[in-house]
MIDOSE-1310 file (N, C-alpha, C; in nm, 2 decimals, decimal comma, always signed):
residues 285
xxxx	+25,70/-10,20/+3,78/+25,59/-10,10/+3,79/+25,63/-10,00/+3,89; +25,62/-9,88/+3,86/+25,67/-9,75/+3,94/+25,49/-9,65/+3,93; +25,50/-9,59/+4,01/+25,39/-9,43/+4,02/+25,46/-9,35/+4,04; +25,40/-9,29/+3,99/+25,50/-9,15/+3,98/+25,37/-9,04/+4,03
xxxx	+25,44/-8,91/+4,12/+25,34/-8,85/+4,19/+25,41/-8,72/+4,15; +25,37/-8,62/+4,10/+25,44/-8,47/+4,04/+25,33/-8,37/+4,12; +25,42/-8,27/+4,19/+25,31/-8,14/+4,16/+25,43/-8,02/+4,12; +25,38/-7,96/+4,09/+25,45/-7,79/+4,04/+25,52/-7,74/+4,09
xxxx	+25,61/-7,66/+4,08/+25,68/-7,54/+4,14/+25,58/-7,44/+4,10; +25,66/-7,31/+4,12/+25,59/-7,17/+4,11/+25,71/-7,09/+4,08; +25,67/-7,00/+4,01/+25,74/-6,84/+3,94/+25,68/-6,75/+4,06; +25,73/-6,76/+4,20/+25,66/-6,65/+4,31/+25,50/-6,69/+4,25
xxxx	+25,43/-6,58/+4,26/+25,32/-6,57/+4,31/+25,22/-6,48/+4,20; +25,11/-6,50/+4,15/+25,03/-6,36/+4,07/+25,03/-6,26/+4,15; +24,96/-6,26/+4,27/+24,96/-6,20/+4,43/+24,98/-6,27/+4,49; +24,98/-6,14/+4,59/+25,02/-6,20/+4,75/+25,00/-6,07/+4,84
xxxx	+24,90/-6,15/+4,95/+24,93/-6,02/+5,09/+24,83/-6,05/+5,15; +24,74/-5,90/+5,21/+24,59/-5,99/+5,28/+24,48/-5,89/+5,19; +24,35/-5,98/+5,21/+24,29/-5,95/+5,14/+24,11/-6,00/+5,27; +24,04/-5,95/+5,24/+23,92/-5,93/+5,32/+23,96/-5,99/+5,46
xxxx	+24,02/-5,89/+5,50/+24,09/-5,93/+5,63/+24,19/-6,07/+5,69; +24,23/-6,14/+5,58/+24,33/-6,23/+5,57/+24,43/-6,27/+5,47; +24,51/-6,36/+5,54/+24,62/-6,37/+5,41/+24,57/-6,42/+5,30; +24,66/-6,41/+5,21/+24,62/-6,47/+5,06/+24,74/-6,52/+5,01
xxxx	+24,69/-6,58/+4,91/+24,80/-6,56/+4,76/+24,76/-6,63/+4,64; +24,75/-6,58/+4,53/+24,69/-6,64/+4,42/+24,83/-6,71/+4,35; +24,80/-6,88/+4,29/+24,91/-6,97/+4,28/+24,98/-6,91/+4,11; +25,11/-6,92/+4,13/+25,18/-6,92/+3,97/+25,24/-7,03/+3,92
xxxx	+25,17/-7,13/+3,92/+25,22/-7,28/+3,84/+25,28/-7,29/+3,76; +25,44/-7,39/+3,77/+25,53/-7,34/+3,62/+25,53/-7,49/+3,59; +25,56/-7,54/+3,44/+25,59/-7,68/+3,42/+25,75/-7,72/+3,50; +25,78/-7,69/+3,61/+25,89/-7,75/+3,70/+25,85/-7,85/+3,83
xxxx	+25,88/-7,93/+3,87/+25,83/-8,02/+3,96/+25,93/-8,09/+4,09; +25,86/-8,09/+4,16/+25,86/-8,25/+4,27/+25,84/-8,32/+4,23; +25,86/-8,42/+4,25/+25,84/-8,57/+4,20/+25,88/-8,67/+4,28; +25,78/-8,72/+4,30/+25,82/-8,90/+4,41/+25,80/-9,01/+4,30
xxxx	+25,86/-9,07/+4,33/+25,86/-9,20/+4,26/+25,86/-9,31/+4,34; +25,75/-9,41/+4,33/+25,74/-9,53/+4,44/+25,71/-9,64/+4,41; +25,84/-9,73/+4,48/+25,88/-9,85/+4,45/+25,85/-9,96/+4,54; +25,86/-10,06/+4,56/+25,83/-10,17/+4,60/+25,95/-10,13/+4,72
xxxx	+25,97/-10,11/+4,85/+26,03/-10,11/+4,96/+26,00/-10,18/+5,05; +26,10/-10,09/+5,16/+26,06/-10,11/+5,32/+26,02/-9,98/+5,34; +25,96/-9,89/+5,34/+25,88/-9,79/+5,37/+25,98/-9,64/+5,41; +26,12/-9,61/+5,34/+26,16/-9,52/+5,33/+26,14/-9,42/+5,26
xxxx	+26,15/-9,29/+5,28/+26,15/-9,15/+5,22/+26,30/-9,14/+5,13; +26,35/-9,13/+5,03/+26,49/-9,10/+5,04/+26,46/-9,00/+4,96; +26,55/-8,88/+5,01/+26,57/-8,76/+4,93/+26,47/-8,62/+5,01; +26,51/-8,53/+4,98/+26,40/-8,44/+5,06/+26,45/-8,38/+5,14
xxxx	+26,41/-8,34/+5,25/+26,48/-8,26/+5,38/+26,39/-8,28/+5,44; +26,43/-8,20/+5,55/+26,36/-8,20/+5,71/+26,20/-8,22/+5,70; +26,13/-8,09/+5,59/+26,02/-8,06/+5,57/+25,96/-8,18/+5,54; +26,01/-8,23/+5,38/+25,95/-8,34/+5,38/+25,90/-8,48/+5,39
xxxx	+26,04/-8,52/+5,55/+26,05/-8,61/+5,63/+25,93/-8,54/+5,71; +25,91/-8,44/+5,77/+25,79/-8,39/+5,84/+25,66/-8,48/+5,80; +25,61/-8,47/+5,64/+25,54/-8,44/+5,54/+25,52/-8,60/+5,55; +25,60/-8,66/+5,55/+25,60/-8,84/+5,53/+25,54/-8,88/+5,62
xxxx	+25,60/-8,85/+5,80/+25,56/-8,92/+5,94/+25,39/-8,84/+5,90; +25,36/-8,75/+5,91/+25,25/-8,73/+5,90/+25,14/-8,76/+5,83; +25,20/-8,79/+5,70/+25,10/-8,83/+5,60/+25,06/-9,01/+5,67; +25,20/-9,07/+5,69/+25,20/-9,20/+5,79/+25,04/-9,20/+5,88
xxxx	+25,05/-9,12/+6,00/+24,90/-9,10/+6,08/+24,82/-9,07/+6,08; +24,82/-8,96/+5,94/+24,71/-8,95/+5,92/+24,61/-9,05/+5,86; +24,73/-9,13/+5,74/+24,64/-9,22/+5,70/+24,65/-9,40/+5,73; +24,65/-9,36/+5,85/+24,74/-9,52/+5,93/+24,78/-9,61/+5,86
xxxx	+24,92/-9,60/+5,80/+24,98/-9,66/+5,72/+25,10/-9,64/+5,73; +25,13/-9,71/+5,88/+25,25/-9,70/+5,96/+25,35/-9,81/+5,89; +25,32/-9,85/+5,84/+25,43/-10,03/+5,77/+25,37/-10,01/+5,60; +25,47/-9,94/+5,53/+25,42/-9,95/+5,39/+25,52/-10,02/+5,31
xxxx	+25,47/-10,08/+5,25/+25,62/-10,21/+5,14/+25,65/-10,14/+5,00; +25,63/-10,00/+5,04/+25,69/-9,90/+4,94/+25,80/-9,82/+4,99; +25,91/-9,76/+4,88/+26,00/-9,66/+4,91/+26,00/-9,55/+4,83; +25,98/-9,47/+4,85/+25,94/-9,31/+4,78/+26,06/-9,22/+4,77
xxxx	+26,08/-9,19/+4,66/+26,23/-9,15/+4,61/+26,21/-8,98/+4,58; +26,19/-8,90/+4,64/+26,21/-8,78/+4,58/+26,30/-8,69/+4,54; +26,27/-8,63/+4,42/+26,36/-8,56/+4,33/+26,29/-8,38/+4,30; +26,35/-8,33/+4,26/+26,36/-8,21/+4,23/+26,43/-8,07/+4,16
xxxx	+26,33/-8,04/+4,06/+26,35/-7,95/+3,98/+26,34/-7,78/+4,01; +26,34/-7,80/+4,11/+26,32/-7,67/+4,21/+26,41/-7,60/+4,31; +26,48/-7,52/+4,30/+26,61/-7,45/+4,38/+26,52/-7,37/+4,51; +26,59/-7,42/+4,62/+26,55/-7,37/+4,75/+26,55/-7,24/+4,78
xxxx	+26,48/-7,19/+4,86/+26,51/-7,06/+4,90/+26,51/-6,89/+4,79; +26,42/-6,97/+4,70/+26,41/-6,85/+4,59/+26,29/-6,81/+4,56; +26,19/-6,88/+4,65/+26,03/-6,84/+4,64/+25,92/-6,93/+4,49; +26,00/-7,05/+4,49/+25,98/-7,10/+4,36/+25,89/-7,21/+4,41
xxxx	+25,85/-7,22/+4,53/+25,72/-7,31/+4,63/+25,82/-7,46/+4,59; +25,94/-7,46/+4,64/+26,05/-7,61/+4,61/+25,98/-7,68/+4,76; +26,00/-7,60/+4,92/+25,92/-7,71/+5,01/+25,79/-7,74/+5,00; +25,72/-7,63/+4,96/+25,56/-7,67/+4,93/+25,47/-7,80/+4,83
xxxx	+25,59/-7,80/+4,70/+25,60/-7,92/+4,62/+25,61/-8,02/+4,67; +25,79/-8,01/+4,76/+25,79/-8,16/+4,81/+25,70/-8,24/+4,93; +25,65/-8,11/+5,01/+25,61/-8,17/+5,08/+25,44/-8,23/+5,04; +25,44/-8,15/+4,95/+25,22/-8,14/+4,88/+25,27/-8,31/+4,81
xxxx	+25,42/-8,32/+4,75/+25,41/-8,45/+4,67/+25,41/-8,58/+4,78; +25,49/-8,55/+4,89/+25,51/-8,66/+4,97/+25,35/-8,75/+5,02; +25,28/-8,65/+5,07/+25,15/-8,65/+5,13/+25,10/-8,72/+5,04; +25,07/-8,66/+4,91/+24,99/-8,76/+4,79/+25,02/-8,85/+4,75
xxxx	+25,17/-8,88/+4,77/+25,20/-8,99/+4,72/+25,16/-9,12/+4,83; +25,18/-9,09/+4,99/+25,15/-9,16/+5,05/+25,01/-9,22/+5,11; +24,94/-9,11/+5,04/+24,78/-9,08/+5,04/+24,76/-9,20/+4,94; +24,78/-9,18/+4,80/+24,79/-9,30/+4,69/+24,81/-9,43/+4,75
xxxx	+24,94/-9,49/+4,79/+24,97/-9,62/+4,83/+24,90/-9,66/+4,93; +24,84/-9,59/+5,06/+24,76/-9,61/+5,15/+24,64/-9,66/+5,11; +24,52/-9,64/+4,99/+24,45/-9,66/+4,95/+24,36/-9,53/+5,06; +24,38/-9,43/+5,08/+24,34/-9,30/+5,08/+24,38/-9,18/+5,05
xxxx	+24,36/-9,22/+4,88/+24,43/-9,09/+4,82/+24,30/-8,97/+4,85; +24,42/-8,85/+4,89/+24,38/-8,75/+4,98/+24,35/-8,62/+4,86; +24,22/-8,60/+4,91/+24,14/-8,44/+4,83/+24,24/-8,31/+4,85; +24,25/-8,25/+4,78/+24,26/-8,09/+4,76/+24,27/-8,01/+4,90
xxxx	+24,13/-8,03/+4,95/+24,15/-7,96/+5,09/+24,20/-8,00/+5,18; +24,23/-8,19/+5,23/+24,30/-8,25/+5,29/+24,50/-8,19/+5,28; +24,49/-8,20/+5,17/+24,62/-8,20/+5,10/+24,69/-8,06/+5,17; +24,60/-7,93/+5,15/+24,65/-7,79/+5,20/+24,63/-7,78/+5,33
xxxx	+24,53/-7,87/+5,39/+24,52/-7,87/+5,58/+24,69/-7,90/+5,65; +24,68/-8,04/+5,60/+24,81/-8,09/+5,62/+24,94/-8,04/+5,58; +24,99/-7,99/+5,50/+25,08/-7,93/+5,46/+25,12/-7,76/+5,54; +24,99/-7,67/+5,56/+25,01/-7,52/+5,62/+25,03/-7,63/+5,77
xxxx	+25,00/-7,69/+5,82/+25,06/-7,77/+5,92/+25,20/-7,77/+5,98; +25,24/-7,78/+5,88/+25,39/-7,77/+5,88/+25,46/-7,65/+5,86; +25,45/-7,57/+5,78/+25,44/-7,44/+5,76/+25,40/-7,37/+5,62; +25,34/-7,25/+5,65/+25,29/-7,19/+5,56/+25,30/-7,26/+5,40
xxxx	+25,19/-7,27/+5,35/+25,18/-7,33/+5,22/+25,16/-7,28/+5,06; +25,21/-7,33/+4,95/+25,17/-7,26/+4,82/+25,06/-7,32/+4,82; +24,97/-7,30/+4,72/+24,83/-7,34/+4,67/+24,91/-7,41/+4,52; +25,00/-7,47/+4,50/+25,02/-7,51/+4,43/+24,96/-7,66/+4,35
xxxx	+24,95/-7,70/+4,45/+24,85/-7,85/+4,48/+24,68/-7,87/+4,43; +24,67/-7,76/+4,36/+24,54/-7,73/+4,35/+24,49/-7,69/+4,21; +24,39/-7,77/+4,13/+24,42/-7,77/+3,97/+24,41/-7,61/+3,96; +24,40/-7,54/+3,84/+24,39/-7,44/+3,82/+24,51/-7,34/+3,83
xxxx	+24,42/-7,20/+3,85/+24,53/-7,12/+3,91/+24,40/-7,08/+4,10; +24,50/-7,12/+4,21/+24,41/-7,13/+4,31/+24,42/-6,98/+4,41; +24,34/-6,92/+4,47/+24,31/-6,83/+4,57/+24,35/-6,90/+4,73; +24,39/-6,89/+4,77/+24,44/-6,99/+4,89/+24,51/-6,90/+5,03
xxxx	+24,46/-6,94/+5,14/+24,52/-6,85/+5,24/+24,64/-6,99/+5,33; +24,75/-6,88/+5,29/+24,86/-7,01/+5,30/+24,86/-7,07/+5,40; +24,80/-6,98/+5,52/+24,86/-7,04/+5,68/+24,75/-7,16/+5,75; +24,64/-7,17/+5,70/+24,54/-7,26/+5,73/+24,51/-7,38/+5,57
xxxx	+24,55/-7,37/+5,48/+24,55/-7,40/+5,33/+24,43/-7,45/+5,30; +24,38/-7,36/+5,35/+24,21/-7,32/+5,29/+24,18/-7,29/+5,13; +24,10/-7,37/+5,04/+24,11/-7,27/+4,90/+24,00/-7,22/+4,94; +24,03/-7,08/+4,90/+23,93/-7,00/+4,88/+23,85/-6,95/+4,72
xxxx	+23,90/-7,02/+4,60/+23,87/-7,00/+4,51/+23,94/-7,04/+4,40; +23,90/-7,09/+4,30/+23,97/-7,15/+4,21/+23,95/-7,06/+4,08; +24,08/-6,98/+4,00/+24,05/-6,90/+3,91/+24,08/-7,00/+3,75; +24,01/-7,00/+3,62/+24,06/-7,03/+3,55/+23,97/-7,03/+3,41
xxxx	+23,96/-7,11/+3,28/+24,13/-7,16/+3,22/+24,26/-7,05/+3,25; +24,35/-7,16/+3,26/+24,48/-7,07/+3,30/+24,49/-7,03/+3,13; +24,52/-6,90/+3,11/+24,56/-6,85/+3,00/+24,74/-6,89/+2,96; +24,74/-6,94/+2,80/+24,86/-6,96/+2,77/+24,98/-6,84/+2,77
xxxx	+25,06/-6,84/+2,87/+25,17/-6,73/+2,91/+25,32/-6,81/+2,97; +25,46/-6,74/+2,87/+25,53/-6,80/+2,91/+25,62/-6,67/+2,99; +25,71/-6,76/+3,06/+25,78/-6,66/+3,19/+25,95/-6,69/+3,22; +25,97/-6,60/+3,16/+26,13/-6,58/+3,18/+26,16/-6,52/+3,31
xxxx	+26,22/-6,65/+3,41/+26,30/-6,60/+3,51/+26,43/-6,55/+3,57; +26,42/-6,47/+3,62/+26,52/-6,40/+3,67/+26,53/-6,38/+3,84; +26,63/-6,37/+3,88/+26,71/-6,41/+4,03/+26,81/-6,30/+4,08; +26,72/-6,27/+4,14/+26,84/-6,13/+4,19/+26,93/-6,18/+4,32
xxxx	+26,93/-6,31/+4,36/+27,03/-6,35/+4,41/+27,01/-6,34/+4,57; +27,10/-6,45/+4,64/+27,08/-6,47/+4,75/+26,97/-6,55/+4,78; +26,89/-6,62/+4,88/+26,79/-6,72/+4,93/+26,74/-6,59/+5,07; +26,59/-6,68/+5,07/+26,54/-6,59/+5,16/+26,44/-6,71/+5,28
xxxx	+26,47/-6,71/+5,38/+26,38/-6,87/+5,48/+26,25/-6,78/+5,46; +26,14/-6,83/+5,42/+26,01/-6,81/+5,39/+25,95/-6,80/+5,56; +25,97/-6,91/+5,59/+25,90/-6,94/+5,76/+25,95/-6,77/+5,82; +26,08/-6,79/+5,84/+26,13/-6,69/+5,95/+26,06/-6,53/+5,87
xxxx	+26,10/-6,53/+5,76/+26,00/-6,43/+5,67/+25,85/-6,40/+5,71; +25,80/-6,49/+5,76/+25,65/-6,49/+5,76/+25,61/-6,47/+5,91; +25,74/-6,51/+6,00/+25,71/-6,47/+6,17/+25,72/-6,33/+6,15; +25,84/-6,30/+6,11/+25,83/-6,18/+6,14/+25,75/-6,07/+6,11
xxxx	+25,60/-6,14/+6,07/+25,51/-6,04/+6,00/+25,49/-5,98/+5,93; +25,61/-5,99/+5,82/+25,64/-5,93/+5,66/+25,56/-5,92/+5,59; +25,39/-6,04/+5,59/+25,35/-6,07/+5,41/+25,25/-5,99/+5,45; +25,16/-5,94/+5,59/+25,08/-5,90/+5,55/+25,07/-5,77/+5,50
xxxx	+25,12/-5,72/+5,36/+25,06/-5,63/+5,25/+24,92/-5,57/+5,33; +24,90/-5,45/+5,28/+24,82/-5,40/+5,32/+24,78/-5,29/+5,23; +24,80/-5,27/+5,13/+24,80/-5,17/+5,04/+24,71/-5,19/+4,91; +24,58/-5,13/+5,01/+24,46/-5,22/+4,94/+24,40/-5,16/+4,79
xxxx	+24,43/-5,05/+4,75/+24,46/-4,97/+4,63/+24,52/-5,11/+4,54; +24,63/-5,18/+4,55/+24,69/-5,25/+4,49/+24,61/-5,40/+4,47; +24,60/-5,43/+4,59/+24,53/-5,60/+4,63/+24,39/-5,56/+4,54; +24,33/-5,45/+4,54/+24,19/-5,48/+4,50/+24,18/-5,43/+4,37
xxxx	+24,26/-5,34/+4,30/+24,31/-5,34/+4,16/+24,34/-5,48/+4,14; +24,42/-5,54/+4,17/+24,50/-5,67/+4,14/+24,34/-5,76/+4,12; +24,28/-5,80/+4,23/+24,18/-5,90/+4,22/+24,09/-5,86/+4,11; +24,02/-5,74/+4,09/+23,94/-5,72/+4,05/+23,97/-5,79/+3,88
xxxx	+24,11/-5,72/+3,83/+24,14/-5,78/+3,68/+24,14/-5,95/+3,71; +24,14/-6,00/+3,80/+24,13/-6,17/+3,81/+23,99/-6,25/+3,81; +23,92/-6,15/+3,75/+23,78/-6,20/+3,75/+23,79/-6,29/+3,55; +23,67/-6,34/+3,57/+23,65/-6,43/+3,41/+23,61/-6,29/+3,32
xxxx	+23,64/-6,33/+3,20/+23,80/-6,39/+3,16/+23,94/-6,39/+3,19; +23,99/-6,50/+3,27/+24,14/-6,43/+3,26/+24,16/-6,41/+3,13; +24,28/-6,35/+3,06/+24,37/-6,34/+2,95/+24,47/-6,30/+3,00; +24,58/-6,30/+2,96/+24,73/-6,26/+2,95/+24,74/-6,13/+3,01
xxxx	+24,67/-6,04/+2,97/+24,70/-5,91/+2,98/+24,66/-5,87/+3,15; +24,52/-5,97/+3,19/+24,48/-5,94/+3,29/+24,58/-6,02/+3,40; +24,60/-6,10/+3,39/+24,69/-6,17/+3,46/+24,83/-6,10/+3,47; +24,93/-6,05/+3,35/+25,02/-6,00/+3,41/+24,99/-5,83/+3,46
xxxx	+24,93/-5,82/+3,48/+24,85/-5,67/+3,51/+24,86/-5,65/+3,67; +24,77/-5,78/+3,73/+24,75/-5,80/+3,85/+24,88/-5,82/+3,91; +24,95/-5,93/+3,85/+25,07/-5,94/+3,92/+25,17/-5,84/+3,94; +25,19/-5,76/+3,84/+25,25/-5,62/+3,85/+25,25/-5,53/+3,92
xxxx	+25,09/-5,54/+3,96/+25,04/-5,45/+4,08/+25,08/-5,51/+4,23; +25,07/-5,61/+4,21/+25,08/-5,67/+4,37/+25,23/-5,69/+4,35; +25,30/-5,73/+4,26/+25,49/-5,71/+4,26/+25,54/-5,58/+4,33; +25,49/-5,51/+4,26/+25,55/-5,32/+4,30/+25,50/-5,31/+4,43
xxxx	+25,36/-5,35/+4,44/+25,35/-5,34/+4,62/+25,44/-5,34/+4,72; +25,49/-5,48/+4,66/+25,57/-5,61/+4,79/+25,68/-5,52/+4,76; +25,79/-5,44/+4,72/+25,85/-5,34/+4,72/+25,89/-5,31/+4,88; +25,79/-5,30/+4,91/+25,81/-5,24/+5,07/+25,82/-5,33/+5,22
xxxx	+25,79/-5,43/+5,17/+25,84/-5,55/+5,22/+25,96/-5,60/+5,22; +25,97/-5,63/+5,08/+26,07/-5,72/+5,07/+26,14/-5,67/+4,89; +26,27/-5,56/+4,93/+26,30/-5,51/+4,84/+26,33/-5,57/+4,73; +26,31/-5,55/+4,61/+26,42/-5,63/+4,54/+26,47/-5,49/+4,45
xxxx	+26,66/-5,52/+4,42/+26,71/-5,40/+4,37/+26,64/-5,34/+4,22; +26,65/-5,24/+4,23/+26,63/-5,17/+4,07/+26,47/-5,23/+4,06; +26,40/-5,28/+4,11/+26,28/-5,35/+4,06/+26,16/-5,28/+3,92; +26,13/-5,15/+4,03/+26,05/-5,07/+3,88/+26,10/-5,06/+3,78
xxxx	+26,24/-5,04/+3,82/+26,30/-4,97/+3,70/+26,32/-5,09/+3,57; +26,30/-5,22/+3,67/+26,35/-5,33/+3,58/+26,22/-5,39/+3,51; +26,12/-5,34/+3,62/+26,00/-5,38/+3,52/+25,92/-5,27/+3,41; +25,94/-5,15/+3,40/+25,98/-5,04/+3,35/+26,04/-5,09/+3,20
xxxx	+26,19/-5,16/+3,22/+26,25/-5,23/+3,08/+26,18/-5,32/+3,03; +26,13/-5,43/+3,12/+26,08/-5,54/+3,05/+25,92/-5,51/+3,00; +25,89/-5,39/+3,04/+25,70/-5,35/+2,96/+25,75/-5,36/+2,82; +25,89/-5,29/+2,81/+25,90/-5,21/+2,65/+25,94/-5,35/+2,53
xxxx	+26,00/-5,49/+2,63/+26,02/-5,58/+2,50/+25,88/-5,63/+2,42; +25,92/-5,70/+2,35/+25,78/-5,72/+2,28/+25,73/-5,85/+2,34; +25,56/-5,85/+2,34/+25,47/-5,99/+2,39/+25,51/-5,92/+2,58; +25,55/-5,87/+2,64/+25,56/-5,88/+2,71/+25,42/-5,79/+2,81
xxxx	+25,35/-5,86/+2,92/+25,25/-5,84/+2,96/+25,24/-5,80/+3,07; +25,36/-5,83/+3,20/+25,33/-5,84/+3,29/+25,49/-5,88/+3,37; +25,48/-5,81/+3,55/+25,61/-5,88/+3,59/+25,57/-5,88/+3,74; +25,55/-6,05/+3,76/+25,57/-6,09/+3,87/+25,69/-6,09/+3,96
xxxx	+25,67/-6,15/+4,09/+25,75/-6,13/+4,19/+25,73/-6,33/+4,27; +25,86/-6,28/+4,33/+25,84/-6,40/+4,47/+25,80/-6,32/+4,61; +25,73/-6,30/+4,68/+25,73/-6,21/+4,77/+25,75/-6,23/+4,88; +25,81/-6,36/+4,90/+25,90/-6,38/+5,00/+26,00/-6,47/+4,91
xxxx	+26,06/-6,41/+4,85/+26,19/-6,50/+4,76/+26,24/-6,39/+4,73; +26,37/-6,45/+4,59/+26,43/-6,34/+4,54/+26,41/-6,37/+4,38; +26,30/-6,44/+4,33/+26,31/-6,43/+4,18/+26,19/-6,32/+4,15; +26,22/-6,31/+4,03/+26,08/-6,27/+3,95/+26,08/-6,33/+3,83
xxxx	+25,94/-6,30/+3,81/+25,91/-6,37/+3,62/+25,87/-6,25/+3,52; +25,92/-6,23/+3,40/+25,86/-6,17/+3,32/+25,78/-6,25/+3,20; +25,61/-6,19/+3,22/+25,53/-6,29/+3,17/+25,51/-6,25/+3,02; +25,51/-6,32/+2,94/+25,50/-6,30/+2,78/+25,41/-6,39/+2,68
xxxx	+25,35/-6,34/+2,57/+25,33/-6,38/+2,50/+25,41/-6,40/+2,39; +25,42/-6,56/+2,33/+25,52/-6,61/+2,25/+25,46/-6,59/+2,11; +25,45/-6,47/+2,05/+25,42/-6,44/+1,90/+25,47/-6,46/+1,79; +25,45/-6,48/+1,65/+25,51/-6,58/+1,55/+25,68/-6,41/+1,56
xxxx	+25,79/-6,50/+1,54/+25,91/-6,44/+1,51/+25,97/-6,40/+1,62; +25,91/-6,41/+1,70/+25,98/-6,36/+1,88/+26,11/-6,41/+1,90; +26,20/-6,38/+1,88/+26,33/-6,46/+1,94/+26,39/-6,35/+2,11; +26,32/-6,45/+2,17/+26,32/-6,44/+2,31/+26,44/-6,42/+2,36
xxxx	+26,56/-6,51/+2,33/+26,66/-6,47/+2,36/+26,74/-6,36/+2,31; +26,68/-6,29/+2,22/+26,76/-6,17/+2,17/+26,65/-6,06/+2,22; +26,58/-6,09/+2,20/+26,47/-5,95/+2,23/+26,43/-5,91/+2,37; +26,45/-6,06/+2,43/+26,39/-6,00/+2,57/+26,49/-6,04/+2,71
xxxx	+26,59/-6,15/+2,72/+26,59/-6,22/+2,79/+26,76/-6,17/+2,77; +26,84/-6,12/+2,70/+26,98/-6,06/+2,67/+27,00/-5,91/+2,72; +26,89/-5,87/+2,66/+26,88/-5,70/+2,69/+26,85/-5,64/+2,79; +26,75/-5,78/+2,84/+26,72/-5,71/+3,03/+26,85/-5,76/+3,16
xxxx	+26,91/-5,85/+3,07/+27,01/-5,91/+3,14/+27,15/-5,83/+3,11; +27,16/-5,77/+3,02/+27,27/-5,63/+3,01/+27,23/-5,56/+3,06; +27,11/-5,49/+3,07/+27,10/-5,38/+3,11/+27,11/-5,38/+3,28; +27,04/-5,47/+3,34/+27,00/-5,53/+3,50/+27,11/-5,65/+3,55
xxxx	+27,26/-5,61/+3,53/+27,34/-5,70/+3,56/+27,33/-5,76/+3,72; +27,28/-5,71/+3,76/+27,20/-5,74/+3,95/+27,14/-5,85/+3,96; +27,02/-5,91/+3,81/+26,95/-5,99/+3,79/+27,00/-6,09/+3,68; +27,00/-6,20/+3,72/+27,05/-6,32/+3,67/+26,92/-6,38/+3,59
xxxx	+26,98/-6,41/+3,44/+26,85/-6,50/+3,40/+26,86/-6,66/+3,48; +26,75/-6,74/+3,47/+26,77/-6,85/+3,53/+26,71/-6,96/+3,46; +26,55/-6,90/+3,35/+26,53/-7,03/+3,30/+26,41/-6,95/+3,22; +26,35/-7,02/+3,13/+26,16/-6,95/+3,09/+26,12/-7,11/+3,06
xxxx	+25,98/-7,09/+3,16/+25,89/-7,15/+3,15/+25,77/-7,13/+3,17; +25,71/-7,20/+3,19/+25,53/-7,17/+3,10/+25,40/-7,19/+3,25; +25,29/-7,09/+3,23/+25,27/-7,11/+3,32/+25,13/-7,24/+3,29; +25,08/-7,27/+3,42/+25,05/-7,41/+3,36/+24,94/-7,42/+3,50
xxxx	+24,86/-7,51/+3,48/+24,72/-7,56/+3,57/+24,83/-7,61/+3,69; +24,79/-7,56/+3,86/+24,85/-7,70/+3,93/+24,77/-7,77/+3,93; +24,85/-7,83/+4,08/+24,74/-7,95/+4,05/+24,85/-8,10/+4,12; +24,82/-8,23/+4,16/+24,84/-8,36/+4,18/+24,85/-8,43/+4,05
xxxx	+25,00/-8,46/+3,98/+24,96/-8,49/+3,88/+25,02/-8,65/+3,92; +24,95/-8,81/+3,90/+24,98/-8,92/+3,88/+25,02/-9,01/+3,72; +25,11/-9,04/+3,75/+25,14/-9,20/+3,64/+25,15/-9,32/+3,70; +25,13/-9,41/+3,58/+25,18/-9,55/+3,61/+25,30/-9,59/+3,53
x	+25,40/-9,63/+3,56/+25,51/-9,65/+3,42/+25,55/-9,81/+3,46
């Protein structure tokens, strides 16, 4: 018998920056994951890094459950350093998983206290699509049904440390023309259109932050393929997503995902996936 403990990655961000006088960021949940798997041990972490060795001793005192006869294996579908919330996963998975076996499996709010703890956090841990202020991992609001939208990513290369990004006072945006355009289309109903709308707005923002090459001009191309709705950002990464609707005869790879990649040789395709509820997801196998 194994458990299995998953939470999401992210395509960057819908937004991001500050918003009624504090940080924000609204979550972009993709079906890619963290994953711990926990087995009958002596109470090792194997796999992970620094972060989510952090993520383990802590989850340990928080939930006094210093001697566990479990070993927790974590794995990963998530490349570092590209704004795809890979430490935020492992560490949001470590916590729950050890929250689980302790017999204090840990709430939503617990989960983002502990985690911005360590440093700044995605809201990816959180069902829905979440409103969340990364540095205290406060939800501030839960937006949803997540509307069905899939997202072809792209990588303009190089990694970016999120932390040292975030001392140096980069995220807080301030370009409130954009943040409050952006929120206001995030009201009920989301749909497709509203969602990649906002993100578009708050992508071209982050521009001045945190450059990425040719950007308008690339989101400019990808308005014109077809289904296409919307183009997100990492905004402290280097990917983006272009969000789409998958309509009967679409051949994605010819129509949208070839042509932006000849034209934008700068930007590397990397993958399309779907955006999706976060959230703590558990099995038993």
């Amino acid at each position: 018998m194994e458990l299995i403990v998953r939470v999401p990655g992210s395509c960057g961000e819908i937004m991001q920056g500050s918003w009624q006088g504090e940080p924000f960021l609204v979550t972009c949940p993709i079906d890619r994951y963290s994953t711990v798997t926990i087995r009958p041990g002596t109470g090792q972490l194997l796999g992970g890094g620094t972060k989510a060795e952090t993520a383990f001793a802590l989850a340990k005192t928080y939930c006094r459950a210093a001697n566990l006869a479990y070993d927790f294996i974590l794995t990963s579908a998530l490349p570092q350093g590209k704004g795809m919330a890979s430490s935020s996963a492992d560490v949001c998975a470590v916590l729950a998983a050890v929250g689980l076996v302790s017999g204090r499996q840990l709430s939503e709010q617990e989960i983002g206290r502990l985690a911005a703890s360590i440093e700044p956090t995605d809201g990816i841990f959180c069902r829905g699509l979440a409103v969340i202020n990364p540095d205290t991992g406060i939800i501030k609001t839960v937006l949803g049904p997540v509307p069905k939208l899939s997202i072809a990513v792209f990588d303009a290369g190089g990694t970016v440390d999120t932390v040292a990004f975030h001392e140096r006072g980069r995220r807080g945006l301030s370009d409130s023309k954009a943040i409050e355009a952006g929120m206001a289309l995030l009201q009920q109903p989301l749909t497709p259109e509203r969602v990649g709308k906002a993100a578009t707005c708050s992508a071209l923002a982050n521009q001045v932050l945190l450059e990425k090459p040719n950007f308008p001009a690339f989101v400019k191309a990808a308005f014109e393929k077809p289904g296409v709705v919307g183009v997100n950002t990492a905004h402290s990464g280097t990917v983006a997503g272009v969000f789409f609707t998958e309509g009967e005869g679409l051949d994605v790879e010819e129509g949208l995902v070839r042509p932006l990649a000849a034209a934008f040789p700068g930007w590397t395709y990397v993958d399309t996936v779907h955006l999706q509820e976060g959230g703590i997801f558990m099995e038993r196998r």
